[in-house]
N, C-alpha and C positions, 0 to 999 in steps of 0.2 A: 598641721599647724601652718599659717601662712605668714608669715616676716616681709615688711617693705625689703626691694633689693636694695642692696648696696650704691650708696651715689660715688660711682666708680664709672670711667670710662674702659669700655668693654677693647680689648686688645684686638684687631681687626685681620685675622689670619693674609700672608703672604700666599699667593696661589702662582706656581709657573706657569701655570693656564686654566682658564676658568669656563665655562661654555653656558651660556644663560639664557640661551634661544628658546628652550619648551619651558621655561616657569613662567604660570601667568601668578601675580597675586593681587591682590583687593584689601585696602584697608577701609576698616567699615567706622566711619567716624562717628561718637556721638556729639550730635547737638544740641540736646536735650534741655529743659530748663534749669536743672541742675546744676549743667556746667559755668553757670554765676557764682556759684560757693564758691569760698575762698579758701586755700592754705597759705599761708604764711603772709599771711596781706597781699595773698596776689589772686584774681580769677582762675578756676580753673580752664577757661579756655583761650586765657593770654596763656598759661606754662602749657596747655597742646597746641598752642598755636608756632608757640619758639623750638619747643620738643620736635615737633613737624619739622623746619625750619634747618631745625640740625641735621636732622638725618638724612632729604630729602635731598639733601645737595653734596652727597656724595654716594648715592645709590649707582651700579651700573647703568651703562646705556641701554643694553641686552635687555635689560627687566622689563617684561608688559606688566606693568602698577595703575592698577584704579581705584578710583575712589567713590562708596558709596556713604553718605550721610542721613542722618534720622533726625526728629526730632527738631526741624531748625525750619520750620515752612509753618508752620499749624500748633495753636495750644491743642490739647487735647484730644490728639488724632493720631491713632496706634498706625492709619495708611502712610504715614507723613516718612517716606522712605524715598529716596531720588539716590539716583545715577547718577553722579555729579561728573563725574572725568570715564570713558571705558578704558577700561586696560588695554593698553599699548606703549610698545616705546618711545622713551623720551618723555613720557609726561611730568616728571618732576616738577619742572616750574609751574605747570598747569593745577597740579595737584595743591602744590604752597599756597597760588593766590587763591585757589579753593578755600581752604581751610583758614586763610586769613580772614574771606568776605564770610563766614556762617554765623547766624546770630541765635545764640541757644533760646528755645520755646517751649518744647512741648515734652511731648512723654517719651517711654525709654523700649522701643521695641525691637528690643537687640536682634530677638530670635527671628521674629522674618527678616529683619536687615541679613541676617547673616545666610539665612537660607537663599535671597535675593542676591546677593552678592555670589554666593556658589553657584548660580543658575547662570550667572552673565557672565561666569569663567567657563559655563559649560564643563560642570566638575563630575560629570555622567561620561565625558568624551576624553576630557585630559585631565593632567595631572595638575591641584590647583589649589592654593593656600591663600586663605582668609585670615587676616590678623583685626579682632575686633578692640578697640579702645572704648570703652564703659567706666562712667564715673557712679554709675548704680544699675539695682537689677532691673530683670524685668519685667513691666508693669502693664504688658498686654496680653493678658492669660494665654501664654505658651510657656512653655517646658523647655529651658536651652538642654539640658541634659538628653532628652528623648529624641532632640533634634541633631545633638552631636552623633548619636545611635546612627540616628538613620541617615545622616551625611556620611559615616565612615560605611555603610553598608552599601550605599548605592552610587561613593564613589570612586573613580579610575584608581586614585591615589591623591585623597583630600587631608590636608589639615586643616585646623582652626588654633587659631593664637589668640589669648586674651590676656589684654591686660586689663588688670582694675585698678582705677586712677583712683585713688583717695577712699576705696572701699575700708569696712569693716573685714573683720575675719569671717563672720558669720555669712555679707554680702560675698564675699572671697571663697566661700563655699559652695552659693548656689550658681554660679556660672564658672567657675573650673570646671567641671566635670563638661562645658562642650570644649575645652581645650582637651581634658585629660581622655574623652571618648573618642577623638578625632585622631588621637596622638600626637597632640600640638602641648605646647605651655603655657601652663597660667602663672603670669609674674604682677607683682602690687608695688606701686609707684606711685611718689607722694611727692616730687619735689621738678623741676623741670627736666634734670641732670638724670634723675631713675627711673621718668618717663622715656630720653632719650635714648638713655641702655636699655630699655625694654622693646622698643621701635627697631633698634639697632639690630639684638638680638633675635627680633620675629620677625625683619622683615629681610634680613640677609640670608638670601635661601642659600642651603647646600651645595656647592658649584660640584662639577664633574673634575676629577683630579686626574691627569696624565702624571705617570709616572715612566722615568728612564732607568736602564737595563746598571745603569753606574750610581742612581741615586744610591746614597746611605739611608738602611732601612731606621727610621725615626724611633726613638728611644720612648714606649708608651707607659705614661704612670701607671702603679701597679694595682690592679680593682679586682674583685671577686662578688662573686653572688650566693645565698643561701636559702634553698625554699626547697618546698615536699618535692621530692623524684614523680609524686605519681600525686593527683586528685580529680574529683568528679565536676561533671559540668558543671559551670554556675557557681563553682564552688570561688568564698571569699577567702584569699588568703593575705600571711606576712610575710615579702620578699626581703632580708638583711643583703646589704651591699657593704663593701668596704671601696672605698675611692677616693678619689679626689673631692669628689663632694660640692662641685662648685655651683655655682647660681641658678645655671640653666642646664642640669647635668639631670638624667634621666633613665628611670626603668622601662624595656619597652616589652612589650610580650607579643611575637613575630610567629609568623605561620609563614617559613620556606617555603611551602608546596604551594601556594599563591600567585594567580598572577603568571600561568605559564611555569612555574620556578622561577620566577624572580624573588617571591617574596611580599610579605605585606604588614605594614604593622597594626598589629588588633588593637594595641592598649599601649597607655603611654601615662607614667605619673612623673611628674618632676620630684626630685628627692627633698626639696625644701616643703612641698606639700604634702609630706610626710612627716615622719616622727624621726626628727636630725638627730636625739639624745641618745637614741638607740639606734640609729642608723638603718630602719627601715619603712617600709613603704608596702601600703593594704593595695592591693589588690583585685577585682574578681576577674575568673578566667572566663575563657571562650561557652558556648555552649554547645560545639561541635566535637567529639571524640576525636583526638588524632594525636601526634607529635610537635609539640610547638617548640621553640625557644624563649628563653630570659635574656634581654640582654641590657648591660649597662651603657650607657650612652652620654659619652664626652661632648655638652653642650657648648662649648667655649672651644673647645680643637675639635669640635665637629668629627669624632672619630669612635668608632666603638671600641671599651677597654675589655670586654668579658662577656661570657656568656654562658648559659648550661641549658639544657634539655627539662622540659618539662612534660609527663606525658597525662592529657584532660583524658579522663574512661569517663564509660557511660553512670547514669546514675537513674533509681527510680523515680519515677513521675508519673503521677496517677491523678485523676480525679475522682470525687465522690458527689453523687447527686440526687432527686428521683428522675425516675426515668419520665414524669411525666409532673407539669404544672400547672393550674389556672392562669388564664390571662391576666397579663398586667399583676401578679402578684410578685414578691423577692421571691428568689430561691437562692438556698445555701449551699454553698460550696464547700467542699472538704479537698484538700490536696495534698501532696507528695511532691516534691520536687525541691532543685537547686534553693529558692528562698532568695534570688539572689535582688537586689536595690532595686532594676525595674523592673522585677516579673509580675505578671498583671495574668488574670483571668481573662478570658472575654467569652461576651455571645455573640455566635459569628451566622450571619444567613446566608446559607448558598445560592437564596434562590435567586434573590437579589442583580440586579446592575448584567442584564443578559447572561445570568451562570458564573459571572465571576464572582458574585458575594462578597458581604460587607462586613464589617466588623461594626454591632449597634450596640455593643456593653463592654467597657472596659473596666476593670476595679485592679488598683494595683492592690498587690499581696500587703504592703507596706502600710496600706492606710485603712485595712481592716483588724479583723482579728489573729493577727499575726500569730503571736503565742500559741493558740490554738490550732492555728493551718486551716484556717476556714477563712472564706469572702461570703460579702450578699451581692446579688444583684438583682438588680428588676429586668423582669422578663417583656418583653412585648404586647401589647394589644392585638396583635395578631396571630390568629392561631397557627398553629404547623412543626416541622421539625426541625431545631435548629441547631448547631455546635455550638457544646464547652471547649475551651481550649486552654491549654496552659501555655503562654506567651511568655519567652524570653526576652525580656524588652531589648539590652544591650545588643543581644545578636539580632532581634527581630526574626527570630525561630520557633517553630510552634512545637512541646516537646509531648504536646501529650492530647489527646479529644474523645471526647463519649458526646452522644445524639441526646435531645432531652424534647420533648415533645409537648408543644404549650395549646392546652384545650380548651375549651369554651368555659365560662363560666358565669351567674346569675350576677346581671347588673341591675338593680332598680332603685327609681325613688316616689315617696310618698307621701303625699300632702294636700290641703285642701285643696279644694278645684277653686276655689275664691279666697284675696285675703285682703283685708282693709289696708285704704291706704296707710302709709306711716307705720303699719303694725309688726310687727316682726312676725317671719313667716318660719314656721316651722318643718324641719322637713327628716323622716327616717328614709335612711338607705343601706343598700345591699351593696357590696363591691368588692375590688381589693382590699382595699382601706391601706393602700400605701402611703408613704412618708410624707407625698407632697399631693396627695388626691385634697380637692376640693369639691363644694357644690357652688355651683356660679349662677347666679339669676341676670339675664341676658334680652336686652330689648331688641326680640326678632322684626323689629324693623328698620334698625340701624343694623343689629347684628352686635352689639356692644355690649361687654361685659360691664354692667352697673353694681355688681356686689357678689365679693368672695366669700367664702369661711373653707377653712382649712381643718379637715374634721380630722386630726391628731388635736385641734386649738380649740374643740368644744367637747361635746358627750361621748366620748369614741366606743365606748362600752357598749352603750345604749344606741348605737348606731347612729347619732340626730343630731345636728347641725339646726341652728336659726340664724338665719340673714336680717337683716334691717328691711325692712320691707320698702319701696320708693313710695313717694309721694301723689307721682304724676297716675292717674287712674290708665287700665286701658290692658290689652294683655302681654304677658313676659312668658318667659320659657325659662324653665331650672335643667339644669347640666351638671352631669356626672361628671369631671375633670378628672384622668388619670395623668398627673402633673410628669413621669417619668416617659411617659411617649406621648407626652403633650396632644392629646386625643380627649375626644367628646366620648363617653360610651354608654350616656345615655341620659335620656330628655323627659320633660313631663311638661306640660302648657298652664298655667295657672293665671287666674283675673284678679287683676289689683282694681279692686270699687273704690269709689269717692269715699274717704271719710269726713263724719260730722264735728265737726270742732269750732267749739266757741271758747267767748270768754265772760265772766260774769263778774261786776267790781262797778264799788258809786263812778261817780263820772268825774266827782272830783273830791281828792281829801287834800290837806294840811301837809305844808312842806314837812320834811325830817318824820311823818308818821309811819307807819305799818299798814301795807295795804294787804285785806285779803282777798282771795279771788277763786273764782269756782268756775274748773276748766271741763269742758268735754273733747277728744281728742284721740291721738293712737295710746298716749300716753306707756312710750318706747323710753329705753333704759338711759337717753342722754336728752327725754325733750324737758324743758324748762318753759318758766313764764318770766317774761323779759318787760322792763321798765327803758322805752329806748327815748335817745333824744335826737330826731329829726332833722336839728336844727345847727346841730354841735358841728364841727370844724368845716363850715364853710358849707355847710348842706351834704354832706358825705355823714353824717349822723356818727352818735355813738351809744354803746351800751353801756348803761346808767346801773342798772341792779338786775338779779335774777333768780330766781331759787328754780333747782331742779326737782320733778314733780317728785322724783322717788326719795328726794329727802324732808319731803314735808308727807301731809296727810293725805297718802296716798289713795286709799280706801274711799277716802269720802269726798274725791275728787277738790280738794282746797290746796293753796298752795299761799302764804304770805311770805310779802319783802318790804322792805323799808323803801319811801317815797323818795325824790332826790329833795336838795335840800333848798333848791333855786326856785320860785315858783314861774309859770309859765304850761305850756301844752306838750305833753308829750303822746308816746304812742305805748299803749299795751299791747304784750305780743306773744302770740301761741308760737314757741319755736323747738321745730322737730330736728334736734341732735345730729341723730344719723344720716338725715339729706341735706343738713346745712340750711334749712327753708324754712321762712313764714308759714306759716300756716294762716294765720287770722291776724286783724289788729283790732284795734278800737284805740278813740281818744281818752286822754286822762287829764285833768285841770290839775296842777298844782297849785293850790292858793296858800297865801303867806297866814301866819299865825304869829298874834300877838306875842312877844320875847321876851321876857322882864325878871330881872331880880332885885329882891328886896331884902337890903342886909342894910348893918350900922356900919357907917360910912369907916369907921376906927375903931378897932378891937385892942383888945391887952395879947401881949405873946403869951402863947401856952395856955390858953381859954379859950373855950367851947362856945360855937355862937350860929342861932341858926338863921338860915336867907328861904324867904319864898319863893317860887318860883315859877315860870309861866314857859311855855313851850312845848315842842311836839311830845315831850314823856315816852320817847323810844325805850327800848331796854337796855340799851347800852348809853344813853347820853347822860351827862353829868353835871353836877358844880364842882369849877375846880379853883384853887389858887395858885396862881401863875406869880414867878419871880420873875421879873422880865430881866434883871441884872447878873440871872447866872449863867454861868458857860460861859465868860467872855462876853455876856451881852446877847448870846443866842435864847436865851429864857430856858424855865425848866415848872413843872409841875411841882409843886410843893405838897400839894394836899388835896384829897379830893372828893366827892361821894357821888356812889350812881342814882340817879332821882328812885330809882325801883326801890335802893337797901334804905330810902326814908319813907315820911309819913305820906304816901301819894297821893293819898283820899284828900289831903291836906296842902298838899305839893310843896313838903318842907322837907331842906336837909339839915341834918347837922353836921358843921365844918372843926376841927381845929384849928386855931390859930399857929401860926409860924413860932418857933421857939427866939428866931430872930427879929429885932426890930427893922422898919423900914415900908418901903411903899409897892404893893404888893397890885395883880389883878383879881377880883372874881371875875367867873368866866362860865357861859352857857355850853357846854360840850355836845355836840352830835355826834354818838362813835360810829352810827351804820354811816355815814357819808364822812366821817373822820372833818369835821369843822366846826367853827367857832362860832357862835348866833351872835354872844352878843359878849360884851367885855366892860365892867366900870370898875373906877379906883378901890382897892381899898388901903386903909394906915394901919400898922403893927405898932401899936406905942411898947 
């Protein structure tokens, strides 16, 4: 559970002597776009700018402190990472007007900030503590947990400190763990003052304490620890602590035998990022057998209160597989092992990178079928022999491997040797038939993929896949796509011929009517025949009407749509879907048509009375009576009949009259273009 701290000034320990010559450390700012959000009517990059401010101006001299920033160069650029100050002493001032002039942009890429930042401390050589400040997570597909992993494994003596400036609990989850993998703190700060105790607290490193032969030995509050005498690698456990319990107060779990015998700490949870109501804190241990220690850790007197002996034994760890698999297909994995947050399978090639080999398949255990103790992965495109491994991720130790052997296997595809333009091409194939295989059709003179399909997204059963076939005639290549090792595996050449496509329709009808027309063409699942107007916003045209062929009379090659309602010249237009292209046009007249209705000028309310009428006789157009004085004067239909539900032969409707008296419209309706032909008075007595 994670609690803002306390807006408390942090009591600043008296030292007889202090020595601050080997710490370097690095605070990693963000400048992200984010930090424009506001708490309490303020930015958050005015309260890290004051936060800054505070602390910065009372750091020792001794301290080599740098500063690296993200996020404040570039929107939308995971690189936007800068050096801003190197660590050295004295930088303080330099570090402040830094952090004054940054102007928040872009995005939040904590994890290589942080990795960047331990390189320029040379945290492979010396001892070297990164304290990261994040107002959110992060947003450039890296892993800060995997990365805390592998900074504690690869360095001298590294921590990472995080605070989360105004995070969520949930945000407060996914970046603690490169504090809590490092052995550092993750503390949550919402106000300038909780910022500043958190600054305070990560960046006031450990000094070296001399002590004298007459000191009085200091009176240590009284703390204890409770966990198993004995568990297996990897294994997750619950440490109970009784203590002081204070802010930045900590379990760490230490391997003496480290480091020469000096020691090192493996694990490190702060006890607030645990469970405070019962007083303990999860755990997972090492992945190496040995003797470790517990120990509780007095964040605020910087002093250890307790400690006990833990001892990690071995545990089984197995895989299960076949001994041998098709290219490029899954194979399933069956395991035994620890289970523990990052253990991950992989498939690993020796042969790879001059004999050092790579590691080309990872799956954590976590984000498979866990319950069961099974993963999939996909194997390679390439044949040969290659290692399963069961991977420790926390230790980066590999606890278990069997050889699995990936062989040849039939790839083909099958299709005309010709296929009309605009047509869709059909195609059966042989393969893996994995998650992300597609078949691609590919113009081998650019080299350019012009058309996917993703065959789990069509016929999978039946092995067949159809593409939208291009327009442009001439020849193409179709490709076997195994999308998981992004490889071609295999090709077939096929000729797109010219297709015949016309369009057939008088040259010119009647505004508001029904026009039909008789199409030859690919006649593909998105082409339509188009009513366009050439003419419309300034000769940039616009699309007037359209029916799609496969919703009208498909069969018999016809296709009708309503005329527009303006007369003038437009364009008819054969238009194929799938390529976004003309196909064909032809001109169209729209000529105007006589309008008229014939009614008695004044009807009785609540009486029946019919009007003639004259006009395009669409199927949706109507006689209506219009109140133009309802709504507030916006008008409203009153009554109305579609000319189809009267006598058409006759072209009469019958109307009711209003139940209200008053002065009323009839009105010529056009519904396919939604307009008004034509409008005259009528009286309700």
């Amino acid at each position: 559970m994670f609690r803002p701290i306390v807006s408390a000034c942090i009591a600043l320990t008296v030292f007889t002597s202090a020595s601050w010559a080997n710490d370097k450390l690095a605070i990693v700012f963000d400048g992200s776009g984010s930090m424009w959000g506001q708490i309490e009517g303020r930015t958050k990059i005015e309260i890290a700018r004051d936060a800054m401010g505070n602390v910065l101006g009372s750091l020792p001299g001794d301290l080599e402190l740098g500063l690296i920033a993200y996020g404040h160069r570039q929107k939308g650029s995971c690189a936007d990472i800068e050096l801003v100050v190197p660590a050295a002493k004295g930088t303080a001032s330099v570090i402040k007007s830094a952090t004054d002039g940054i102007t928040p942009k872009g995005k939040t890429p904590l994890s290589a900030a942080v990795r960047y930042a331990a390189e320029t401390l040379k945290f492979t050589e010396d001892k070297a503590t990164v304290v990261l400040v994040t107002d959110g997570i992060e947003t450039c597909n890296a892993d800060p947990c995997a990365l805390g992993n592998e900074l504690a494994a690869l360095g001298v003596n590294f921590t990472a400190h995080v605070i989360g400036f105004g995070l969520t609990e949930e945000e407060g989850r996914q970046v603690a763990c490169l504090a809590e993998n490092t052995g550092g703190l993750y503390i949550q700060a919402g106000s300038t003052s909780e910022l500043t105790d958190a600054l305070t607290a990560t960046v006031e490193l450990e000094p070296e304490l001399e002590t004298t032969a007459s000191a009085e030995p200091a009176q240590l509050p009284e703390a204890s620890l409770d966990a198993p005498d004995m568990v297996s690698i990897g294994a997750r456990i619950d440490i109970f602590w009784q203590g002081p319990g204070g802010r930045y107060d900590q379990i760490h779990l230490f391997d003496p035998a480290a480091g020469n015998g000096e020691g090192k700490r493996l694990r490190s949870k702060a006890l607030h990022n645990g469970d405070l109501d019962n007083k303990s804190v999860a755990m997972t241990v090492v992945s190496e057998p040995g003797t470790y220690e517990l120990r509780y850790w007095d964040g605020s007197g910087r002093q250890q209160l307790a400690s006990r002996l833990i001892e990690v034994t071995p545990a089984e760890v197995a895989l299960f597989a076949p001994a041998e698999i098709a290219m490029a297909r899954p194979v399933m994995v069956e395991w035994i092992g620890p289970g523990a947050r990052y253990d991950a399978i992989q498939l690993f090639d020796a042969e790879v990178r001059g004999g050092e080999g790579k590691v080309i398949r990872t799956k954590p255990l976590r984000n498979d079928d866990f319950d069961n103790r099974m993963v999939t992965l996909a194997t390679p495109a390439k044949m040969g022999t290659y290692e399963l491994r069961y991977y420790a991720g926390q230790d980066r130790k590999v606890l278990a491997t069997r050889e699995i052997d990936i062989i040849e296997a039939p790839v083909t595809l099958e299709t005309s040797e010709a296929a009309e333009a605009g047509r869709p091409i059909i195609v059966d194939w042989v393969g893996p038939g994995a998650r992300y295989d597609s078949v691609w059709l590919v113009d081998p003179a650019s080299g350019k993929k012009i058309r996917e399909k993703r065959l789990r997204n069509d016929d999978f059963e039946n092995q067949r896949v159809s593409l939208p076939g291009p327009v442009k005639p001439g020849p193409y290549e179709l490709q076997y796509y195994n999308g998981d090792n992004k490889t071609v595996l295999a090709s077939v050449p096929i000729e797109v011929t010219a297709a015949v496509v016309s369009l057939k329709a008088p040259g010119e009808i009647g505004q508001g009517r029904i026009l039909t027309v008789t199409w030859q063409g690919p006649g593909a699942r998105y082409d339509s025949v188009q009513i366009f107007d050439p003419e419309a916003r300034g000769g940039v045209g616009r699309l007037i009407h359209q029916k799609r062929l496969r919703n009208d009379d498909f069969e018999n090659n016809t296709a009708s749509l309503p005329t527009p309602i303006t007369p003038g010249t437009y364009q008819l237009r054969y238009w194929n879907g799938d390529n976004k292209s003309v196909l064909v046009t032809r001109p169209l007249a729209i000529t105007p048509l006589e309008i008229s209705l014939e009614a008695p000028p004044s009807v009785e309310t609540e009486t029946r009375f019919d009007v003639d009428w004259q006009g395009p006789g669409a199927r949706y157009d109507a006689v209506q009576i219009w109140d133009p004085s309802a709504r507030g004067g916006k008008g409203k239909v009153v009554h109305q009949k579609r000319v189809w539900s009267g006598d058409k032969g006759s072209q009469t409707v019958t109307l009711n009259a209003p139940k209200a008296a008053g002065e009323y419209e009839l009105r010529y309706y056009n519904g396919d273009n939604k307009k008004v032909l034509l409008t005259q008075p009528l009286s309700v007595q």
